[in-house]
C-alpha positions as CSV (number, residue, x, y, z in Angstrom):
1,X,226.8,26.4,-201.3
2,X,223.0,25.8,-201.9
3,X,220.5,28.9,-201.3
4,X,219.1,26.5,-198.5
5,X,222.2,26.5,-196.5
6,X,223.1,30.3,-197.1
7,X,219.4,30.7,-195.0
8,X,219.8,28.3,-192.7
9,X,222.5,30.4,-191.7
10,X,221.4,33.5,-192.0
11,X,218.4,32.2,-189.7
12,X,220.9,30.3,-187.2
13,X,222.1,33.9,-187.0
14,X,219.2,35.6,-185.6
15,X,218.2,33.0,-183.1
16,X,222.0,33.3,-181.9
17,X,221.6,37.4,-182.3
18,X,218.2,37.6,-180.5
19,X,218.7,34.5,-177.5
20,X,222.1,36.8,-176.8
21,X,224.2,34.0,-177.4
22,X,227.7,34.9,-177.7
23,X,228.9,31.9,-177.9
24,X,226.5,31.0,-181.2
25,X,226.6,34.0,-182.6
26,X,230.7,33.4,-182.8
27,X,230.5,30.3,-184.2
28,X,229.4,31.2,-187.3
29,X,231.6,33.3,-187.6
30,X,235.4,33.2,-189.4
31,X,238.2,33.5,-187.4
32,X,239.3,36.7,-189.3
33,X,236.1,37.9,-190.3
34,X,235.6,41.4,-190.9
35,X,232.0,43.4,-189.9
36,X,230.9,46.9,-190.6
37,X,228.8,49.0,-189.0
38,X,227.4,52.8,-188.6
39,X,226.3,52.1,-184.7
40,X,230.4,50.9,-184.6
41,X,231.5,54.1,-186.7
42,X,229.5,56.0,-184.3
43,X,230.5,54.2,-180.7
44,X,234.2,53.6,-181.9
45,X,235.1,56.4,-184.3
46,X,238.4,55.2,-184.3
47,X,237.6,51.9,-185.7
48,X,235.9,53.9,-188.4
49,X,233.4,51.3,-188.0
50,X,235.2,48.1,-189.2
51,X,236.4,45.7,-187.0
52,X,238.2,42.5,-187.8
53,X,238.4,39.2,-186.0
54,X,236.5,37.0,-183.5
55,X,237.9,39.2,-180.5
56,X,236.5,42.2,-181.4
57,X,233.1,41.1,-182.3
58,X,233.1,39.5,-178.5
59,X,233.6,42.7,-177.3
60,X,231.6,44.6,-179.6
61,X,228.2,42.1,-179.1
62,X,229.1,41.7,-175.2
63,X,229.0,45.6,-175.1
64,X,225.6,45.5,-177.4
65,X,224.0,42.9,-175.1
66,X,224.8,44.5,-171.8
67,X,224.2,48.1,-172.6
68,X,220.6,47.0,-174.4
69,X,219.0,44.3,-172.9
70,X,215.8,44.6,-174.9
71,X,218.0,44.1,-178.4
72,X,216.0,42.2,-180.8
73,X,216.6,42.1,-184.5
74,X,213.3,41.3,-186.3
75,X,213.4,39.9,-189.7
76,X,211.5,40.9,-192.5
77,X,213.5,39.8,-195.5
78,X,216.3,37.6,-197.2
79,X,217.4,37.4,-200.4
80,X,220.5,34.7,-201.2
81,X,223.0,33.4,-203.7
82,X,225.4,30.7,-203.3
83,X,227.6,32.9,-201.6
84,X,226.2,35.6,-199.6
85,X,222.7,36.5,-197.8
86,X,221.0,40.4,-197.8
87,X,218.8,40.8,-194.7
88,X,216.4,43.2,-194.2
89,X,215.6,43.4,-190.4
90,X,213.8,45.6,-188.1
91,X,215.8,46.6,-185.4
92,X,213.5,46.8,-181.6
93,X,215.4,48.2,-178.2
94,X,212.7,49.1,-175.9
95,X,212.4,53.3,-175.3
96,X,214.4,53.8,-179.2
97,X,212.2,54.2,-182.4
98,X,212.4,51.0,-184.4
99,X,215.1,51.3,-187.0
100,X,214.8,49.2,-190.3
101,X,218.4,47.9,-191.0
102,X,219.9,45.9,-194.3
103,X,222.8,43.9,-193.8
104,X,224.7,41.6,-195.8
105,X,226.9,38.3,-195.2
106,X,229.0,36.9,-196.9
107,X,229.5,33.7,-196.7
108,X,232.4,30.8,-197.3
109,X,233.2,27.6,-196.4
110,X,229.9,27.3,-194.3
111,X,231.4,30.4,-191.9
112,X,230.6,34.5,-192.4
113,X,233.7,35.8,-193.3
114,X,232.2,39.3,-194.1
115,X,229.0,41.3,-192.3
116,X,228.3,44.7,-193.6
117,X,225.2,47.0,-192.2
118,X,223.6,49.5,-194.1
119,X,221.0,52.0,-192.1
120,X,220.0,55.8,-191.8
């Protein structure tokens, strides 16, 4: 996959992430893709904060969107290879100190198959 299409992704992403569309956000998505995250380590301890599978990113992002309405992830950065994009995003809920995050996706066959955040 071109560099072009790894962004146009990634940027498909956000507008999906910050318009609170599920239903987007999903669709670029795997069936069995996996996502890790601290806020899902710290939330869902048992998960040990890897989930797998569109089912439990429903629930975890329909959680997300209801209990913070304000959510916004605002980019600052990509960097891409055929195969995966790094984001560096800040990430804005209203009353919370802004929180630079860096996350990864990787990417196949046009879908995520992989999402991985990395934060303080």
């Amino acid at each position: 996959m071109s560099n072009k299409t790894i962004l146009s992704i990634a940027n498909q992403w956000f507008d999906a992430f910050n318009e609170h569309n599920l239903e987007n956000l999903l669709a670029l998505y795997h069936d069995h893709a996996e996502h890790y995250s601290p806020k899902l380590k710290a939330r869902k301890p048992e998960t040990k904060g890897l989930i797998t599978g569109k089912p439990a990113l429903r629930a975890w992002w329909k959680d997300a969107f209801h209990r913070l309405p304000s959510l916004e992830y605002i980019p600052q950065n990509f960097i891409a290879n055929e195969s995966s994009v790094f984001m560096e995003y800040v990430r804005f809920v209203e009353g919370e100190e802004n929180l630079i995050v860096g996350e990864v996706l990787e990417i196949k066959d046009g879908l995520i198959v992989s999402s991985r955040v990395y934060h303080g």
